[in-house]
N, C-alpha and C positions, 0 to 999 in steps of 0.2 A: 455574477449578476451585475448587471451596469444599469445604472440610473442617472440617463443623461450623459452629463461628462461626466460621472463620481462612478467607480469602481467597486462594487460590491467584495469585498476581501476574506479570507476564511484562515485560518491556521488547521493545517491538515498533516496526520500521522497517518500511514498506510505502511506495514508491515506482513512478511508472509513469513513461517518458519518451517523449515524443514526435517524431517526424522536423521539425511544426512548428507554430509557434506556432496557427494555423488548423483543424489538426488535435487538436489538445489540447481549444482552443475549443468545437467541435463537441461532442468527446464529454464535457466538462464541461458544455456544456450539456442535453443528452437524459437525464447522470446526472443530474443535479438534478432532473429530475423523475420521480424514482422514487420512489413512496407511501411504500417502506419509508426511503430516503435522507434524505425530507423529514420523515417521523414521527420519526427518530433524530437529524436537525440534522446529518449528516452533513458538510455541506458546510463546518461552519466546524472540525470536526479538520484540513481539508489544507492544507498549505501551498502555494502556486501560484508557479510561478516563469517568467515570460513573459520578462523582459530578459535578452539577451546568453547566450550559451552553448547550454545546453540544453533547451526548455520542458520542463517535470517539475512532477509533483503529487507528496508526497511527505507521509503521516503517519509522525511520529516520538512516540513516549510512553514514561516510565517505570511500572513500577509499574500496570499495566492490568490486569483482567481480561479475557484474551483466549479467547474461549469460542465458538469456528467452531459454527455450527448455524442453521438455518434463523428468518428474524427476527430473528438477534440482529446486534449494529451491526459486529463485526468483518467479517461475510457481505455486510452492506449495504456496508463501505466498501471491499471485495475488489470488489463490483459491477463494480466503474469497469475492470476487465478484460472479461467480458463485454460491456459497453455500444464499448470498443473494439475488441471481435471483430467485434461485429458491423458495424462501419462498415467494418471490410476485407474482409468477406464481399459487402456491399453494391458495396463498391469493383470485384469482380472478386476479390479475393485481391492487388492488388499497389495502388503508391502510399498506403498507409498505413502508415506503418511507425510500432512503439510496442514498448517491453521495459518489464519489469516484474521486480520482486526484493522480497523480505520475507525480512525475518530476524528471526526472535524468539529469544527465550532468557528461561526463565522461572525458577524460584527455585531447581532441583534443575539441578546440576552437568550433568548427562547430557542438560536440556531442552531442546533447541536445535531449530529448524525453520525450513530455510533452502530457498528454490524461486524460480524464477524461470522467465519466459516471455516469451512476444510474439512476433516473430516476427524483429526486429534484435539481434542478437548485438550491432552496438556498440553499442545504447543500452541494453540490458541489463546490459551489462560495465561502458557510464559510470557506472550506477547503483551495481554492486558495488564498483566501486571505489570510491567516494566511502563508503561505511559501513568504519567500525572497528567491530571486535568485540574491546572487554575487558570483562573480569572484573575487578573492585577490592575491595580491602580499604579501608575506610574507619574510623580509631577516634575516637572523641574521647574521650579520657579527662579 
């Protein structure tokens, strides 16, 4: 959001997890070719985490303007939900399993927008649990 010349700013976490590593694959592949993903460079905000645990895509940022609306790169980089709908629609509806969470919180106290989906409660749950949300005083005098 802009006000004026001043930049309205948010610190935003947007994570999706996968049931497995072949699955993630897949739909990081199909995202990648999407017009608007590849005109925004989409791909090198995520972080990818294939070893051990959980496979998960995960963008973390401070200080972003986060500005949901058609064309713009927060819409493009939410995409990668869609892109996994639709591989479980194709599936039948079962064996694909994928959760997803975002939490933002932007410069006003009261900013906060927290959502989540998919269609696996634990891997949605592994996602919320892995994010802290503080607030800090910071001075340097």
């Amino acid at each position: 959001m802009t006000f004026g010349e001043i930049t309205y700013t948010s610190d935003v976490f947007f994570g999706v997890a996968f049931d497995s590593a072949e699955a993630m694959r897949e739909v990081l592949a199909v995202y990648a070719m999407d017009p608007l993903v590849q005109k925004l460079n989409i791909m090198d905000k995520w972080n990818l985490r294939f070893d051990g645990g959980v496979p998960l895509m995960f963008y973390h940022e401070k200080g972003v303007n986060w500005s949901p609306g058609p064309g713009g790169w927060s819409d493009a980089l939410m995409g990668v939900r869609e892109t996994a709908d639709m591989f479980r629609k194709e599936r039948g509806g079962s064996g694909f399993d994928y959760g997803w969470y975002l939490l933002r919180f932007g410069e006003h106290y009261d900013d906060i927008e927290e959502s989540s989906g998919g269609v696996s409660m634990d891997l949605t749950s592994y996602l919320f649990e892995s994010v802290q949300f503080k607030r800090s005083i910071e001075v340097d005098l």
